[in-house]
DRENRO-304406 format. One record per atom (N, C-alpha, C, O, CB): residue number from 1; atom name; residue in three letters; x, y, z negated. Coordinates in steps of 0.001 Angstrom, whole numbers. Glycine has a CB too. Layout:
REC torvex tormar kemi xx yy zz
REC NUM CA Ala X Y Z
...
This chain:
REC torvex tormar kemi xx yy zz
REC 1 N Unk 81878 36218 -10919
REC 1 CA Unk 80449 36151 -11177
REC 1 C Unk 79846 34991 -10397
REC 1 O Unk 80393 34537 -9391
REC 1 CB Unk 79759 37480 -10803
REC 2 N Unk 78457 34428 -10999
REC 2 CA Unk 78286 33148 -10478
REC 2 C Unk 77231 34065 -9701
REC 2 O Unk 76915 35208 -10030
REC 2 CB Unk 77901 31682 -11481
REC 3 N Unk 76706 33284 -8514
REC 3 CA Unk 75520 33735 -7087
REC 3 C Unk 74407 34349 -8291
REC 3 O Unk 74258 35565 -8408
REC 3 CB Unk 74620 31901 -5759
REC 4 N Unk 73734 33472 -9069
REC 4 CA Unk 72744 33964 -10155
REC 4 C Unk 72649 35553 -10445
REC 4 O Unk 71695 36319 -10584
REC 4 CB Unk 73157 33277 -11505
REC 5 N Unk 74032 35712 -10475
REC 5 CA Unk 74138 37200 -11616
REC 5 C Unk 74960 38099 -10496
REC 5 O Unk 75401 39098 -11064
REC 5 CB Unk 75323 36943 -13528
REC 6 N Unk 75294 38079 -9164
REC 6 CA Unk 75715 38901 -7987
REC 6 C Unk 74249 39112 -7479
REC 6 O Unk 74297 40063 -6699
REC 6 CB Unk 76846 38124 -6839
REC 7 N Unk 72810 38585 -7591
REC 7 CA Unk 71770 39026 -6939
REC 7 C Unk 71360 40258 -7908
REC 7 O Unk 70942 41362 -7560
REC 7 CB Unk 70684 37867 -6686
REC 8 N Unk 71612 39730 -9333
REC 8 CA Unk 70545 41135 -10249
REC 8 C Unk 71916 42134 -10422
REC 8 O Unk 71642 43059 -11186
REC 8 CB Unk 69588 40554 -12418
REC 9 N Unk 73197 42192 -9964
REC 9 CA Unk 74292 42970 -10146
REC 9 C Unk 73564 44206 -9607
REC 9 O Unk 73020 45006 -10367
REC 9 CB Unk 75683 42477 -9422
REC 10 N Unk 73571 44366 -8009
REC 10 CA Unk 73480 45140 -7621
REC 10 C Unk 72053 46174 -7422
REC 10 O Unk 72062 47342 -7034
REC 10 CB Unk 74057 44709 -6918
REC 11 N Unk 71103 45517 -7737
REC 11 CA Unk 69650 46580 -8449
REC 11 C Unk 69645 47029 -9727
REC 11 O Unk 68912 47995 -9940
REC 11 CB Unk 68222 45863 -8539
REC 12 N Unk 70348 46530 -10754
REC 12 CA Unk 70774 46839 -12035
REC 12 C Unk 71440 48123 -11413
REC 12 O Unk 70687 49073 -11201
REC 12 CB Unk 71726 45667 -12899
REC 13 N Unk 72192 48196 -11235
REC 13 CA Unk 73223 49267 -11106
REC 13 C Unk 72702 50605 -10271
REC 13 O Unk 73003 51750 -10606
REC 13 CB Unk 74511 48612 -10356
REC 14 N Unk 71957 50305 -9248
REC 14 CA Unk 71027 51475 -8605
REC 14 C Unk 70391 51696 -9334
REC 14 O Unk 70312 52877 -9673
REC 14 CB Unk 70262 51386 -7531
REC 15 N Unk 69471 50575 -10077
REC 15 CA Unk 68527 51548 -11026
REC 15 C Unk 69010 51827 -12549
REC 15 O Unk 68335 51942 -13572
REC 15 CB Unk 67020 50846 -11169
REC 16 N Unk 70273 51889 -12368
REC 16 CA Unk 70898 52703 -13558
REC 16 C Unk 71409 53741 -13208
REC 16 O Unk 71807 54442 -14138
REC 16 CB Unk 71863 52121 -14288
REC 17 N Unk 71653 54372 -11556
REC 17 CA Unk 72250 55252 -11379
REC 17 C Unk 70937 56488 -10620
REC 17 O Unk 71148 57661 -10310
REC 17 CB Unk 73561 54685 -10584
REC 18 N Unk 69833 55831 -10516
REC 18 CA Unk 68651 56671 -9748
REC 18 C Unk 67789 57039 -11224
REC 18 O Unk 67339 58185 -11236
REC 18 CB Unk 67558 55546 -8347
REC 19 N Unk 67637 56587 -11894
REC 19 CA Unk 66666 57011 -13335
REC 19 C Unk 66712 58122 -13959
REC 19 O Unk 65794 58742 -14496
REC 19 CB Unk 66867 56259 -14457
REC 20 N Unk 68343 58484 -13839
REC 20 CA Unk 68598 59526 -14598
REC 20 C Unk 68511 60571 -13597
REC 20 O Unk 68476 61680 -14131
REC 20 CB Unk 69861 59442 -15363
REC 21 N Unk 68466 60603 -12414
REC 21 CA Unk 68200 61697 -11244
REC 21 C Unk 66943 61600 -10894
REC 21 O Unk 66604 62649 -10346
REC 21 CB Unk 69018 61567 -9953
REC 22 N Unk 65721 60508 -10976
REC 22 CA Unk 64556 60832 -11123
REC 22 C Unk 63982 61506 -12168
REC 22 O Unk 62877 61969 -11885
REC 22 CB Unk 64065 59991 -10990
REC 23 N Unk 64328 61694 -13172
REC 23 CA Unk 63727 61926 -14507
REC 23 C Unk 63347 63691 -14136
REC 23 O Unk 62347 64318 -14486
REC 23 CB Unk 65014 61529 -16033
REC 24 N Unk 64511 64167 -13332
REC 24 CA Unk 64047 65858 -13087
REC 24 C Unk 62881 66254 -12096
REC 24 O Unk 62381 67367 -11932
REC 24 CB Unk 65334 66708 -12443
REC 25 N Unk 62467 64618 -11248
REC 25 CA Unk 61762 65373 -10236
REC 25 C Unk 59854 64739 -10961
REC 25 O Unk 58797 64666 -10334
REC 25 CB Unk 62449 64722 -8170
REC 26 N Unk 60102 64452 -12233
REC 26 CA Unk 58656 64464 -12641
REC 26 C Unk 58276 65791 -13788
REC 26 O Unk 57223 65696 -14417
REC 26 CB Unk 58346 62877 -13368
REC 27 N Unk 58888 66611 -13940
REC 27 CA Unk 58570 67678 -14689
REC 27 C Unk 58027 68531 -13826
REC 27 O Unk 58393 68787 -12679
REC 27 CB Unk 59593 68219 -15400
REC 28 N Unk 57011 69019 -14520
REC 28 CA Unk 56509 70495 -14092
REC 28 C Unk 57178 71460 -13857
REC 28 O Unk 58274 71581 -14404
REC 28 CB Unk 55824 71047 -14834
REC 29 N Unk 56648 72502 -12891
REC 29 CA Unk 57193 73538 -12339
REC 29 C Unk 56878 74678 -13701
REC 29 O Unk 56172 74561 -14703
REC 29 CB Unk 56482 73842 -10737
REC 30 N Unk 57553 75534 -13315
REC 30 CA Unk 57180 76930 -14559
REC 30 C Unk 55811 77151 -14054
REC 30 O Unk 54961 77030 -14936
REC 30 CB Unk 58279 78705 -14473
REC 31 N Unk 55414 77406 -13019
REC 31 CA Unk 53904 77490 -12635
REC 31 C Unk 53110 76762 -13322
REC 31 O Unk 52143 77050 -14028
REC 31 CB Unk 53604 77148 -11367
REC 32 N Unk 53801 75399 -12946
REC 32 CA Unk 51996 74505 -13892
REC 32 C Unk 51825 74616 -15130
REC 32 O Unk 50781 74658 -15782
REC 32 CB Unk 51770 72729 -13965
REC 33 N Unk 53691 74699 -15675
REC 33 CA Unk 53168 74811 -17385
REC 33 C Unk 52842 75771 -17421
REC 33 O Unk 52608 75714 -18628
REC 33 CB Unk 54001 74669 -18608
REC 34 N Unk 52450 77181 -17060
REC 34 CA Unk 51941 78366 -17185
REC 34 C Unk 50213 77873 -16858
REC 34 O Unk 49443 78278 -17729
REC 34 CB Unk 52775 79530 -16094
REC 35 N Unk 49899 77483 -16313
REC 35 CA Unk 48390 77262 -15874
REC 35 C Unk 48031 76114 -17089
REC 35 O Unk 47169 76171 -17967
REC 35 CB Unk 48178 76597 -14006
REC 36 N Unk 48644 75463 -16905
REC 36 CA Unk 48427 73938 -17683
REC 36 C Unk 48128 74859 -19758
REC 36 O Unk 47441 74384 -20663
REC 36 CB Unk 50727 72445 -17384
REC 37 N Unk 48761 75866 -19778
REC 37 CA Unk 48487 76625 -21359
REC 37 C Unk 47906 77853 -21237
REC 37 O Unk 48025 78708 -22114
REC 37 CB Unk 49831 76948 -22262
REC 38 N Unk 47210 78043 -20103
REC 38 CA Unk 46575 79390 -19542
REC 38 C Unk 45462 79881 -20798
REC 38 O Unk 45443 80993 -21326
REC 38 CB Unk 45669 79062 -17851
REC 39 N Unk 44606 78783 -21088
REC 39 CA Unk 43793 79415 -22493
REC 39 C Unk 44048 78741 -23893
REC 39 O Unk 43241 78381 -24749
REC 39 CB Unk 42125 79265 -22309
REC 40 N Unk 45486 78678 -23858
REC 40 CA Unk 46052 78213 -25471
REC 40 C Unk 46230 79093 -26165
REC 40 O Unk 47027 79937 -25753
REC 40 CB Unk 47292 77535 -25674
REC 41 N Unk 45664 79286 -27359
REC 41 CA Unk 45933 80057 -28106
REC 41 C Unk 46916 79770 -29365
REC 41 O Unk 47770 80504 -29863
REC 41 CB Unk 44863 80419 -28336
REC 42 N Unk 46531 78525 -29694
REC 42 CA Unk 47676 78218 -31082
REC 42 C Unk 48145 77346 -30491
REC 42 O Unk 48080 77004 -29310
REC 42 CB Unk 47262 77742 -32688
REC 43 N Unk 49050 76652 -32054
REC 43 CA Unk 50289 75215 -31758
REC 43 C Unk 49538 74216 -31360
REC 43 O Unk 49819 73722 -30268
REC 43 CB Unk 51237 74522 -33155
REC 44 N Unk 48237 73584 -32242
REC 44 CA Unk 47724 72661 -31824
REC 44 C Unk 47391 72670 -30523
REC 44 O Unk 48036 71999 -29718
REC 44 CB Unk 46911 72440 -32472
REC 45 N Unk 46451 73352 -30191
REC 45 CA Unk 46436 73467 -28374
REC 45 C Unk 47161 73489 -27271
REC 45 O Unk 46724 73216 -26152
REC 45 CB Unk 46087 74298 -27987
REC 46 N Unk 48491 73869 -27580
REC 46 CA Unk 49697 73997 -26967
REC 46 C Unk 50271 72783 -26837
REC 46 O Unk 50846 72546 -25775
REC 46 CB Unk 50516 74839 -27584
REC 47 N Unk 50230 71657 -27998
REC 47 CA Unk 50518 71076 -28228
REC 47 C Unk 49909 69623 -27436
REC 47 O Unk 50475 68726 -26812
REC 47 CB Unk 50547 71480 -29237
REC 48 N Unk 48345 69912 -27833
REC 48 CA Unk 47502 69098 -27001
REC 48 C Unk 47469 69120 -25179
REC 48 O Unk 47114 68315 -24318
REC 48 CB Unk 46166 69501 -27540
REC 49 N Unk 48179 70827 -25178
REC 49 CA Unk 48016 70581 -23150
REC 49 C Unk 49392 70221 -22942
REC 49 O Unk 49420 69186 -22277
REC 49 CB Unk 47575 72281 -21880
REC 50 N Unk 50600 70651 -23238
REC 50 CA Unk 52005 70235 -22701
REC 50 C Unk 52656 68767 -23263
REC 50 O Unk 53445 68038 -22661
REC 50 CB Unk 53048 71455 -23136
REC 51 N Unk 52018 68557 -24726
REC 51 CA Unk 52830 67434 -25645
REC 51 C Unk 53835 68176 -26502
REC 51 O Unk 53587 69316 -26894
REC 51 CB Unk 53706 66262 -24696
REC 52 N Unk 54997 67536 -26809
REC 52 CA Unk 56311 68432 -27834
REC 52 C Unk 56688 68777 -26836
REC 52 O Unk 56587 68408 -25665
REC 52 CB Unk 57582 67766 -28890
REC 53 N Unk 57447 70026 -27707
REC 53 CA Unk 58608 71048 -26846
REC 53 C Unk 59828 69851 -26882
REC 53 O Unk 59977 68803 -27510
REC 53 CB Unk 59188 72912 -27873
REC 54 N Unk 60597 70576 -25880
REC 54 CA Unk 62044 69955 -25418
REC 54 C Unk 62694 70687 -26673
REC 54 O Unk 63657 70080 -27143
REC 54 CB Unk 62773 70440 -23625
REC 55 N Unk 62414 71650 -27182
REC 55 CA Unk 63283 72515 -27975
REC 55 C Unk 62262 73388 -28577
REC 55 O Unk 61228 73835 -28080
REC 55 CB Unk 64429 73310 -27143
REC 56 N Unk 62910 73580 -30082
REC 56 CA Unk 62128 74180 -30937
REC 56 C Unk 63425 75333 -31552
REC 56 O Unk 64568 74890 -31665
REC 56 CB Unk 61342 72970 -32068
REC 57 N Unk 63222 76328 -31802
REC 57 CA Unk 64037 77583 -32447
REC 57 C Unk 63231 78205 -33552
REC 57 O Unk 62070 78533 -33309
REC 57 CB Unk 64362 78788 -31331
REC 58 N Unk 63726 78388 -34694
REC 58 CA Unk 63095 79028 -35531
REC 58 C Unk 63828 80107 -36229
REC 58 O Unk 64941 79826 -36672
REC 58 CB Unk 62607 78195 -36300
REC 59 N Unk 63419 81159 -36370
REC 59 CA Unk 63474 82327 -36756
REC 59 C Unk 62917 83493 -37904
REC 59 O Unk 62642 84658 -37619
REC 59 CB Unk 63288 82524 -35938
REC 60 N Unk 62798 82707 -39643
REC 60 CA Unk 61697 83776 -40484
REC 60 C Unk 60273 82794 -39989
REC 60 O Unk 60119 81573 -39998
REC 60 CB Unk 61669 85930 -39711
REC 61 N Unk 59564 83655 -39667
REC 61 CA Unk 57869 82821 -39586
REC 61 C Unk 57563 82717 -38229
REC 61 O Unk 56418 82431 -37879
REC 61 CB Unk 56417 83730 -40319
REC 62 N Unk 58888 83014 -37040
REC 62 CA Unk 58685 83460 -35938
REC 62 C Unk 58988 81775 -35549
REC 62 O Unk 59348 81141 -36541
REC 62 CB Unk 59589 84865 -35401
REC 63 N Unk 58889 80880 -34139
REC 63 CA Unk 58676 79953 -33416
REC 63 C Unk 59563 80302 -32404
REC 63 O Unk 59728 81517 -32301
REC 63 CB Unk 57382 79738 -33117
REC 64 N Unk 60133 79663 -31692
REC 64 CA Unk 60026 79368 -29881
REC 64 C Unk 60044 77917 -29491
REC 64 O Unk 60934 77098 -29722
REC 64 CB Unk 61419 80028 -28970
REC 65 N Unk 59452 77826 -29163
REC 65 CA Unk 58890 76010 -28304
REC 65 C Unk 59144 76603 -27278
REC 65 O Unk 58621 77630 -26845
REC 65 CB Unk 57050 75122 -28296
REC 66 N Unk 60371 75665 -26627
REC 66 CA Unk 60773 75960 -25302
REC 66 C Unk 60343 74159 -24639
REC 66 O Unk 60443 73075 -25215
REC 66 CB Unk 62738 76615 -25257
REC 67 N Unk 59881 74486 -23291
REC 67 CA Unk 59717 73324 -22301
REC 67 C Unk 60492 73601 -20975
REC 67 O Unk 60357 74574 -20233
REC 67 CB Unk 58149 73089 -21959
REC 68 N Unk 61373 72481 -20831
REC 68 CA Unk 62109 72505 -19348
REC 68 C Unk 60993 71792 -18312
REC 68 O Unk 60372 70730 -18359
REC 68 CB Unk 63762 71495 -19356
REC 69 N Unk 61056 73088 -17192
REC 69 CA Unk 60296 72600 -15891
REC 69 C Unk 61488 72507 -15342
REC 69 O Unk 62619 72909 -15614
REC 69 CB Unk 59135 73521 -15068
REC 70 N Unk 60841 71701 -14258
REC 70 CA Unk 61793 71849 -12457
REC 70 C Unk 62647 72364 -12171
REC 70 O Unk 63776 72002 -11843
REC 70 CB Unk 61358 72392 -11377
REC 71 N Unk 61888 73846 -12331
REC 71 CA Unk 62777 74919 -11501
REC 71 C Unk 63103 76129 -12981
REC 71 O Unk 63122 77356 -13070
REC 71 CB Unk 61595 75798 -9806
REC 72 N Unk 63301 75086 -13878
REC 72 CA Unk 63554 76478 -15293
REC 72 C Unk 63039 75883 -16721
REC 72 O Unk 63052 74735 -17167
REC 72 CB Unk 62327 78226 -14996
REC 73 N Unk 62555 77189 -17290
REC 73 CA Unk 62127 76596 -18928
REC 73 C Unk 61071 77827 -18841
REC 73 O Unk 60953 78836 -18146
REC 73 CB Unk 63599 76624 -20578
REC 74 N Unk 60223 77092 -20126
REC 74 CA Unk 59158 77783 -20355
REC 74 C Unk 59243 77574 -21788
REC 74 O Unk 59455 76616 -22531
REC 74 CB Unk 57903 77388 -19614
REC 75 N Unk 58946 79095 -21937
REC 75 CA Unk 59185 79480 -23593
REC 75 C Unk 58081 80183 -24437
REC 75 O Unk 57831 81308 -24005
REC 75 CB Unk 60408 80501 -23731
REC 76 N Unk 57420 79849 -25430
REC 76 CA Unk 56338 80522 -26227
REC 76 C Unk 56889 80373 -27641
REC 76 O Unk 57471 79473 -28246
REC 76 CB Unk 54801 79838 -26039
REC 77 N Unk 56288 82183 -28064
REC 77 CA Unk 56554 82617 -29156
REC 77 C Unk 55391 82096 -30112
REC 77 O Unk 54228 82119 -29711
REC 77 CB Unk 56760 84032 -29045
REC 78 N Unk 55689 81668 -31271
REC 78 CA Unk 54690 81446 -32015
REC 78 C Unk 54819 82270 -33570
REC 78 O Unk 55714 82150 -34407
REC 78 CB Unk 54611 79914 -32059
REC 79 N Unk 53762 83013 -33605
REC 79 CA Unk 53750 83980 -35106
REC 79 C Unk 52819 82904 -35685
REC 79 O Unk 51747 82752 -35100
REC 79 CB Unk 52980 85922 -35114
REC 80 N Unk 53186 81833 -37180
REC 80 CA Unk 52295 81104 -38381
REC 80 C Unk 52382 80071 -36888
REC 80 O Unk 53343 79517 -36353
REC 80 CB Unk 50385 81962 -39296
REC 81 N Unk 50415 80137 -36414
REC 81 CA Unk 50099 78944 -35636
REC 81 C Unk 50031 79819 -34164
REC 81 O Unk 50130 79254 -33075
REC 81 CB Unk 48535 78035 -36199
REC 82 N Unk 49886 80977 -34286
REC 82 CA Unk 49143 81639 -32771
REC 82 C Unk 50596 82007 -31697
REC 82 O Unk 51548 82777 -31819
REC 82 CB Unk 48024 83563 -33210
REC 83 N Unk 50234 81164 -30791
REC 83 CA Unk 50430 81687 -29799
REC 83 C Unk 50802 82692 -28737
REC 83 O Unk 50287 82678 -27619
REC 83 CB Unk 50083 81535 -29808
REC 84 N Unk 52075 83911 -29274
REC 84 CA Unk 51699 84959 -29166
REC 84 C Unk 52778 85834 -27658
REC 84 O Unk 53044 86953 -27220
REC 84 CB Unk 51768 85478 -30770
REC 85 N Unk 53025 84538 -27423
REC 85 CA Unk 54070 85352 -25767
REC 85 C Unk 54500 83871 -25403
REC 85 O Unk 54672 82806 -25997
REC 85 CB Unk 56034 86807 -26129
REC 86 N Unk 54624 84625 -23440
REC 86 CA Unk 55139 83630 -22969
REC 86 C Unk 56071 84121 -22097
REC 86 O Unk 55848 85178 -21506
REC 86 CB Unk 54286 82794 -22486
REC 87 N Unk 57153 83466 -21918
REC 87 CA Unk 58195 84070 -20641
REC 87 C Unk 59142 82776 -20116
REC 87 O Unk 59229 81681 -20673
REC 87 CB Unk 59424 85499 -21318
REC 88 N Unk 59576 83055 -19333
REC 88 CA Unk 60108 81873 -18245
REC 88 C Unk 61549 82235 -18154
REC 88 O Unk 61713 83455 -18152
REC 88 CB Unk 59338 81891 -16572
REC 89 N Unk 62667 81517 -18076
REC 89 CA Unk 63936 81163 -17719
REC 89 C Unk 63786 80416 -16597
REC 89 O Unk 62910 79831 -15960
REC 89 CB Unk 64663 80505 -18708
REC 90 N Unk 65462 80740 -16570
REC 90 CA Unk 66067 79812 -15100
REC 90 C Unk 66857 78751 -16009
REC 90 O Unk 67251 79061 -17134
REC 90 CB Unk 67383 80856 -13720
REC 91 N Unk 67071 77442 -15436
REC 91 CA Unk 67869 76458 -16157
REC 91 C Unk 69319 77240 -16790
REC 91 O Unk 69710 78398 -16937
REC 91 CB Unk 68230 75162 -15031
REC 92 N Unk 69682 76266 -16977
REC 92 CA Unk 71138 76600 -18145
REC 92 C Unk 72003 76239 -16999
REC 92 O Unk 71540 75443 -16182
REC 92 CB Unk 71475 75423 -19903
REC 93 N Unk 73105 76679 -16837
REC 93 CA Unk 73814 75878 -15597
REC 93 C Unk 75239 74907 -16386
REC 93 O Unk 75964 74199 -15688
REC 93 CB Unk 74516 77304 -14202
């Protein structure tokens, strides 16, 4: 390698190896996404306080929009558009 391309070698490579281990410490906790959809009632609203689910499951007319926090996942049932349960997991290991 010429001097040029041994200076950007080695920050290239940290910040190819720190990005993917930062990426977990900017998600929400199960707490906030619980507060953060505290008076959501349907998809659109749900939609408007968290953004898309990480994961969508469908079931008949039934929903689950699941969101990975921090410390877990956060999961809401959706009956049509409403909003109709919420419950929390621990990550997948």
């Amino acid at each position: 390698m010429t001097g040029k391309w041994k200076r950007f070698a080695a920050p290239m490579i940290a910040i190819t190896i720190a990005l993917p281990l930062l990426t977990g410490c900017f998600e929400d906790s199960k707490a906030e996404i619980l507060a953060k959809s505290e008076d959501v009632s349907d998809k659109a609203a749900l939609t408007e306080a968290l953004g898309k689910p990480d994961d969508i499951a469908k079931v008949g007319p039934l929903e689950t929009w699941t969101y990975n926090a921090s410390n877990g996942t956060v999961a809401f049932v959706i009956a049509g558009s409403t909003v109709t349960l919420r419950k929390t997991g621990d990550k997948a290991e």
